[in-house]
MILUMVO-845614 format. One record per residue: residue number from 1; x negated, y, z negated of N, C-alpha, C in turn; chain; residue in one letter. Coordinates in nm, 3 decimals. Layout:
{atom NUM; {X; Y; Z}; {X; Y; Z}; {X; Y; Z}; "A"; "a"}
...
//
This chain:
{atom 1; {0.633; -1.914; 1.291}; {0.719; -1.920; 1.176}; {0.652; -1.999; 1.065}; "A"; "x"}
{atom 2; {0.687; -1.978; 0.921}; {0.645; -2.011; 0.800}; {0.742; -2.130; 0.765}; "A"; "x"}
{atom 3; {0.729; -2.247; 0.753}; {0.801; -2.319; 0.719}; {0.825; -2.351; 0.538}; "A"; "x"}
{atom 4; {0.839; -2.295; 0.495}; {0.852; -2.286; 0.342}; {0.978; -2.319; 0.264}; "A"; "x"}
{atom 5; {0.935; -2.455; 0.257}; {1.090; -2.581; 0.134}; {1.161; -2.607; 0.255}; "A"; "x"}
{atom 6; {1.231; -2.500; 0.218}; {1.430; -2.550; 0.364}; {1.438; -2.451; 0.404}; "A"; "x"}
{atom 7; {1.327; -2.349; 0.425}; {1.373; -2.258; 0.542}; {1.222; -2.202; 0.617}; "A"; "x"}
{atom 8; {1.293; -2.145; 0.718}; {1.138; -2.080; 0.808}; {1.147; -1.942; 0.803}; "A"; "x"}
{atom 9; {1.023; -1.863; 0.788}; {1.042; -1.746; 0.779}; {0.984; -1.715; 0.893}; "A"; "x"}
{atom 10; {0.966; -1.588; 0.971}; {0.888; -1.500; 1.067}; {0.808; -1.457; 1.000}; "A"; "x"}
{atom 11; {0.671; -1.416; 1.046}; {0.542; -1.369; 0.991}; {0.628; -1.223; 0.968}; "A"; "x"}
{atom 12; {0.694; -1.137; 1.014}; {0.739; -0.985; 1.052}; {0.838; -0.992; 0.909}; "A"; "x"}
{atom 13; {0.927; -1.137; 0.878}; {0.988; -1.103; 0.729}; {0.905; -1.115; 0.595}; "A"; "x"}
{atom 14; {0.790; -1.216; 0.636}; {0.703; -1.249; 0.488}; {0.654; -1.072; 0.460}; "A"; "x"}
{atom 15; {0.609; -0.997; 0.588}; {0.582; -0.886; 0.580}; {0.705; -0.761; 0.527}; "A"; "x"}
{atom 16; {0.764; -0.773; 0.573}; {0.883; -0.663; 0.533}; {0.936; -0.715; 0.355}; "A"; "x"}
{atom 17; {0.933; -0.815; 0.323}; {0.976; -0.882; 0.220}; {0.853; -0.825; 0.110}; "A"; "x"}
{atom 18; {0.732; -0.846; 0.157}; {0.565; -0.852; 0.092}; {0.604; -0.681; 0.016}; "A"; "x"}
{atom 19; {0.640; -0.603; 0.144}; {0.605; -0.456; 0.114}; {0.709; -0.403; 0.105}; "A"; "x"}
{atom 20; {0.860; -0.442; 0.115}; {0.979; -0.388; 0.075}; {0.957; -0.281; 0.216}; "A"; "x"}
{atom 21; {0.973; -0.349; 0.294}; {1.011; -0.246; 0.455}; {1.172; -0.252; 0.516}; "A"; "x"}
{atom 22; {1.236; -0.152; 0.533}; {1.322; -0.137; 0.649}; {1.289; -0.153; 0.788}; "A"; "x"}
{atom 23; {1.335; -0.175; 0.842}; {1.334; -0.165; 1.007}; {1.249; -0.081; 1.084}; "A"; "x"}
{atom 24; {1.280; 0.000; 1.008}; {1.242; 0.129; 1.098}; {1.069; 0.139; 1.020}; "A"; "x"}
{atom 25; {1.066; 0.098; 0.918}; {0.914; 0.118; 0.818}; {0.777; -0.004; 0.886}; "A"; "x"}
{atom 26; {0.860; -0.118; 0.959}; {0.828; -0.192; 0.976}; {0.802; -0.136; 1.197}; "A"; "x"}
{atom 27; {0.837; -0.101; 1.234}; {0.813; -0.018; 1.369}; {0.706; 0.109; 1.330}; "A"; "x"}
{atom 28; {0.720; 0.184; 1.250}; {0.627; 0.268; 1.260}; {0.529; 0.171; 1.209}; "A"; "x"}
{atom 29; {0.444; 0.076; 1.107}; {0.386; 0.034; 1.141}; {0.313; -0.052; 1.219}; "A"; "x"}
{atom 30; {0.454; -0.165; 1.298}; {0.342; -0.199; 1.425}; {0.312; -0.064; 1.537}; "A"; "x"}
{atom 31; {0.361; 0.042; 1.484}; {0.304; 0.099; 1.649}; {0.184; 0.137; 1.558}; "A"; "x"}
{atom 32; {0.120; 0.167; 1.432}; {0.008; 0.228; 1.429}; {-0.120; 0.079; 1.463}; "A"; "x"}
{atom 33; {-0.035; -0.058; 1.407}; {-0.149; -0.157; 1.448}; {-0.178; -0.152; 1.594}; "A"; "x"}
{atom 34; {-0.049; -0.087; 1.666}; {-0.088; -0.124; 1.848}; {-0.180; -0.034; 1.843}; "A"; "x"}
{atom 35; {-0.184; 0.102; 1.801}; {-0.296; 0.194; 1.841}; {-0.320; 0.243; 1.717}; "A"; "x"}
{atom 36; {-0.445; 0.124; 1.694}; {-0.520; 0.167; 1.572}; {-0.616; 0.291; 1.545}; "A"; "x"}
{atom 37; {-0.645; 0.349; 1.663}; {-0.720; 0.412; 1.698}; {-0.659; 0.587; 1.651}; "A"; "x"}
{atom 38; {-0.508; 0.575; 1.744}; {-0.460; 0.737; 1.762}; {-0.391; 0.809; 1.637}; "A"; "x"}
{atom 39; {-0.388; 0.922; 1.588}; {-0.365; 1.001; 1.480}; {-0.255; 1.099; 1.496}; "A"; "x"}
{atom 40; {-0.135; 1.014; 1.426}; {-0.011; 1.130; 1.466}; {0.037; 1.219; 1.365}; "A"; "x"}
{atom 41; {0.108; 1.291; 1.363}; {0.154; 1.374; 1.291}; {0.361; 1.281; 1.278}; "A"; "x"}
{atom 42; {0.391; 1.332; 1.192}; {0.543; 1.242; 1.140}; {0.576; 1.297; 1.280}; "A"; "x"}
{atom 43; {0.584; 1.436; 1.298}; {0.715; 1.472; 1.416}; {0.647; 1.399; 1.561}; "A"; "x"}
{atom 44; {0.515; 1.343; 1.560}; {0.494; 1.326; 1.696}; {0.554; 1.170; 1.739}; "A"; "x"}
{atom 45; {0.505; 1.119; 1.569}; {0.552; 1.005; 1.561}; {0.703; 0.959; 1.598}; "A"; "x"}
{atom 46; {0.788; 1.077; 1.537}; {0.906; 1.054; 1.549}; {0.985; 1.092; 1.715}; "A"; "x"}
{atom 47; {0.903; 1.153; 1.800}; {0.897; 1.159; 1.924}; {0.850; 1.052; 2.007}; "A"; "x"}
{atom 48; {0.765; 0.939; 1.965}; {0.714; 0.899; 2.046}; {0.787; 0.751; 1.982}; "A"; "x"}
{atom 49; {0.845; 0.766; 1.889}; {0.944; 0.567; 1.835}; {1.104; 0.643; 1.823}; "A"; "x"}
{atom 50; {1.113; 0.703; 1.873}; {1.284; 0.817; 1.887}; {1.325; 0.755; 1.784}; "A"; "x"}
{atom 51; {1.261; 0.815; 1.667}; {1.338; 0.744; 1.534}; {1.357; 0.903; 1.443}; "A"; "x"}
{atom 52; {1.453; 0.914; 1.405}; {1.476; 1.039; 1.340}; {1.381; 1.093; 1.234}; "A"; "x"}
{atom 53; {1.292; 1.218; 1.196}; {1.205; 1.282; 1.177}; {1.211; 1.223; 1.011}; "A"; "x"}
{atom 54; {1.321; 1.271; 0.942}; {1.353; 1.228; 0.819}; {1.312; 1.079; 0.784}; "A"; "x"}
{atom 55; {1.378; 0.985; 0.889}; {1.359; 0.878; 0.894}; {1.178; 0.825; 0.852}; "A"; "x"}
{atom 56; {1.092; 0.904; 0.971}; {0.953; 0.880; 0.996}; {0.901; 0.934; 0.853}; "A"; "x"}
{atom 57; {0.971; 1.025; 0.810}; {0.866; 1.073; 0.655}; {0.857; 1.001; 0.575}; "A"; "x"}
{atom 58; {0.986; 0.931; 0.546}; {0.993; 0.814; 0.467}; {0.910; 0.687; 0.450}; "A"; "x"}
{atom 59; {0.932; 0.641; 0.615}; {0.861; 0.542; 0.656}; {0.672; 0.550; 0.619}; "A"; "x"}
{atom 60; {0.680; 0.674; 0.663}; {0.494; 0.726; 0.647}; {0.495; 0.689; 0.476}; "A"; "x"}
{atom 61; {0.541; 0.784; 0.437}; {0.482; 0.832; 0.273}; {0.504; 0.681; 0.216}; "A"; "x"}
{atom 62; {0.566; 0.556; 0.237}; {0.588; 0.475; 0.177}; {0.513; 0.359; 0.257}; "A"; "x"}
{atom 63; {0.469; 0.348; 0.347}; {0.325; 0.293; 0.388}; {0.181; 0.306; 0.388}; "A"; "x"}
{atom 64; {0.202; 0.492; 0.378}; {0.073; 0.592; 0.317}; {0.059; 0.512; 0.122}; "A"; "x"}
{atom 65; {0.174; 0.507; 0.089}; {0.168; 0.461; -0.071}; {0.098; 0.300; -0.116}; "A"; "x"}
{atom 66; {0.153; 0.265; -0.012}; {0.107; 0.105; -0.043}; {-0.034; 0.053; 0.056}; "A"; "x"}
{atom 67; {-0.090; 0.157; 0.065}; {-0.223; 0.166; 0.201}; {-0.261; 0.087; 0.284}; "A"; "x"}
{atom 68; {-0.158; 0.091; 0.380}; {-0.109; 0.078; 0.496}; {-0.165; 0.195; 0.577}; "A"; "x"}
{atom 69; {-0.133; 0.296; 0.574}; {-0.141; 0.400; 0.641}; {-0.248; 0.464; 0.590}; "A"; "x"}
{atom 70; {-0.334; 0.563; 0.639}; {-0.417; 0.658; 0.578}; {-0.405; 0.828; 0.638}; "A"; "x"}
{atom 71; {-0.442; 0.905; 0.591}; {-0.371; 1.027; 0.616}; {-0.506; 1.146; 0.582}; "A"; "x"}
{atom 72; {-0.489; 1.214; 0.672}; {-0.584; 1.361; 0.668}; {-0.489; 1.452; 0.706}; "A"; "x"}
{atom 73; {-0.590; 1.539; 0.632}; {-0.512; 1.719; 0.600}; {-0.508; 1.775; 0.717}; "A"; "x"}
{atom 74; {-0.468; 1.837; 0.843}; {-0.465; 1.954; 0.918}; {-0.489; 2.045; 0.905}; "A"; "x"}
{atom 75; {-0.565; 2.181; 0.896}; {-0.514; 2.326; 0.848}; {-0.433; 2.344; 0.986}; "A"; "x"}
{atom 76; {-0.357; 2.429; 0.980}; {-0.277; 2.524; 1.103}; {-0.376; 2.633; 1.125}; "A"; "x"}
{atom 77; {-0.401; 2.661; 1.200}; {-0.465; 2.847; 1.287}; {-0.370; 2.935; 1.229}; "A"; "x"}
{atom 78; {-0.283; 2.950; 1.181}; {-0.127; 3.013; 1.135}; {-0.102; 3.007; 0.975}; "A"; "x"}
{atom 79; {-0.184; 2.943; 0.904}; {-0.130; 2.890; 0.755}; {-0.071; 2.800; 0.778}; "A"; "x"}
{atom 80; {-0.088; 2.697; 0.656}; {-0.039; 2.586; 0.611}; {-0.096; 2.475; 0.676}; "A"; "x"}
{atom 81; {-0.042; 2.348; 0.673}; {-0.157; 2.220; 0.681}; {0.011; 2.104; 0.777}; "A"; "x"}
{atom 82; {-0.064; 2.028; 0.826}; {-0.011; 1.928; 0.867}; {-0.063; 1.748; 0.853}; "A"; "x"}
{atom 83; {0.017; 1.648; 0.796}; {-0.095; 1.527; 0.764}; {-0.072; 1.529; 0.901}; "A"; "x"}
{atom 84; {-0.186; 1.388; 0.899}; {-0.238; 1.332; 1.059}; {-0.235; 1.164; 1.000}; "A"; "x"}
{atom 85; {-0.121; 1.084; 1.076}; {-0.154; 0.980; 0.991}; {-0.229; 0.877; 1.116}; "A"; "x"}
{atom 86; {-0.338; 0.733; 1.070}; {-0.376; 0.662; 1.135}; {-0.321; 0.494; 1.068}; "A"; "x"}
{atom 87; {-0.329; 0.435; 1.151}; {-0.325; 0.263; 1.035}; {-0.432; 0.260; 1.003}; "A"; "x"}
{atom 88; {-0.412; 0.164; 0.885}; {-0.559; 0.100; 0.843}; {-0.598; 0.005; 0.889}; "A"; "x"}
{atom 89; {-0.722; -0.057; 0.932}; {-0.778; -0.209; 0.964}; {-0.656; -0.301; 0.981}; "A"; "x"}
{atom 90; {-0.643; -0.404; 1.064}; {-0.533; -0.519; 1.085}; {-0.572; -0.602; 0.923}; "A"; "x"}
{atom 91; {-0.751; -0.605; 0.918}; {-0.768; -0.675; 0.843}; {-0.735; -0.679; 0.693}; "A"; "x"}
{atom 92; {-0.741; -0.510; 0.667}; {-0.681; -0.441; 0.542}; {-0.559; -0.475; 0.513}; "A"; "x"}
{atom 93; {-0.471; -0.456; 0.603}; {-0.323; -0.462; 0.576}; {-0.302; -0.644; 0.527}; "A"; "x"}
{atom 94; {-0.321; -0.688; 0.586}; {-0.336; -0.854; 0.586}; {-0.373; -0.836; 0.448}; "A"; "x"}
{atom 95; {-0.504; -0.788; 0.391}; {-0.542; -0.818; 0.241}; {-0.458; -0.788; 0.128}; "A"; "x"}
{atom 96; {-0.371; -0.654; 0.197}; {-0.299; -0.619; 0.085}; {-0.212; -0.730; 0.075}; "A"; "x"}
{atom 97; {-0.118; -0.767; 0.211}; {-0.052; -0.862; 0.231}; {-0.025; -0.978; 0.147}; "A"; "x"}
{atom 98; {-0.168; -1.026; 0.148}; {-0.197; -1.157; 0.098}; {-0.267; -1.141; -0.050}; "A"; "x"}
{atom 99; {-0.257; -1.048; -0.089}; {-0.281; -1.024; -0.226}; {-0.133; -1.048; -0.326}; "A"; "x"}
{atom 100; {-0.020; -0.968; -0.237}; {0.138; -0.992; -0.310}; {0.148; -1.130; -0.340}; "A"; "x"}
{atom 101; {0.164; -1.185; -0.196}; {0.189; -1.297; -0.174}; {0.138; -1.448; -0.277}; "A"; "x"}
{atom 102; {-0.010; -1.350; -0.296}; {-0.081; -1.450; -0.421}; {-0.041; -1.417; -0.526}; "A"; "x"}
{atom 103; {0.068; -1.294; -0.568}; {0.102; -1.255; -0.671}; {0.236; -1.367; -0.680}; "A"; "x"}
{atom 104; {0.308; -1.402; -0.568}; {0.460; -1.495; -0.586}; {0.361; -1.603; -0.649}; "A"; "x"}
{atom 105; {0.277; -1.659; -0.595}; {0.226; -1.762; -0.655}; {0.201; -1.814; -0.771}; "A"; "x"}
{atom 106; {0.113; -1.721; -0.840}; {0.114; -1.707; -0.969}; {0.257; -1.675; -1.023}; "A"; "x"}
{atom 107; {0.306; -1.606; -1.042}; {0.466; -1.607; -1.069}; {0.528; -1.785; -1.095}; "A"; "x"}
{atom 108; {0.525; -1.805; -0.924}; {0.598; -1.955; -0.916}; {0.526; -2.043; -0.988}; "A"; "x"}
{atom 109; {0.398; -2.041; -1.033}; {0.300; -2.165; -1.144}; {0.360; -2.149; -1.289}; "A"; "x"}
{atom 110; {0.396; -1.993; -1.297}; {0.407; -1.933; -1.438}; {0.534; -1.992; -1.465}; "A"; "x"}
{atom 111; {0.634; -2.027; -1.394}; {0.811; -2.087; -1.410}; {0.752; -2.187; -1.388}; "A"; "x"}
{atom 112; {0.656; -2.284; -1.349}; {0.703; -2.387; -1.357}; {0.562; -2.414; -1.481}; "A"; "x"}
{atom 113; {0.498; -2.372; -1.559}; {0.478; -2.408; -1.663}; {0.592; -2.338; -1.752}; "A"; "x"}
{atom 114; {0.656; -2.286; -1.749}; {0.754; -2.268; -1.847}; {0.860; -2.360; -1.846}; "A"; "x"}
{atom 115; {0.943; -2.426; -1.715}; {1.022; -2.482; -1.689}; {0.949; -2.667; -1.740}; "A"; "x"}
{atom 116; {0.840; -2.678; -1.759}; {0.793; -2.731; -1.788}; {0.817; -2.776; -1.970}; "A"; "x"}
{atom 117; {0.749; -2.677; -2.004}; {0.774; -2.652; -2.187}; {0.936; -2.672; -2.232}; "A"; "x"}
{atom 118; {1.024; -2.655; -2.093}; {1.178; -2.660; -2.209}; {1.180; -2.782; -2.175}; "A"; "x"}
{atom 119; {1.128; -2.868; -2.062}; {1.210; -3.057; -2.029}; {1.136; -3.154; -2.153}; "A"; "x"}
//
């Protein structure tokens, strides 16, 4: 836990807070950090965290957005294409992480040189 002023946070809320995650956004990505390795497709995904399909697109395209996730094309044998999504690096995600996070910072210096200028 983060002990920050008068309260403690969990490393799992600085994260969901960092990247604006739901529950469910925040499960599909620890399962891609558990297996950084394997390449799913949304519906396999959504088979294998029994989280509703709709649910998983969401979750993807909005971790795919903030690159978290990374994604390749499929063709089908049949027409048409399927993504294949993987995580990115533990270490990547952390950078993006801690890039926001240095963004509150600056923020919180910026109020208190302002809060500064009105006393």
């Amino acid at each position: 836990m983060i002990d920050f002023a008068c309260k403690e946070f969990k490393i799992e809320d600085v994260i969901k807070c960092a990247l604006n995650l739901t529950r469910a956004d925040l499960k599909v990505m620890k399962f891609f950090i558990n297996h950084e390795e394997e390449g799913l497709s949304t519906e396999a995904l959504s088979q294998a965290l029994e989280l509703d399909l709709s649910t998983v697109q969401r979750s993807v395209k909005k971790l795919y957005e903030k690159e978290v996730l990374r994604r390749v094309q499929q063709n089908l044998d049949g027409g048409g294409y399927v993504f294949i999504y993987r995580g990115q690096p533990k270490s990547e995600i952390r950078g993006v992480i801690m890039e926001i996070v240095r963004t509150w910072v600056d923020r919180v210096e910026k109020e208190f040189e302002e809060w500064d200028h009105k006393l």
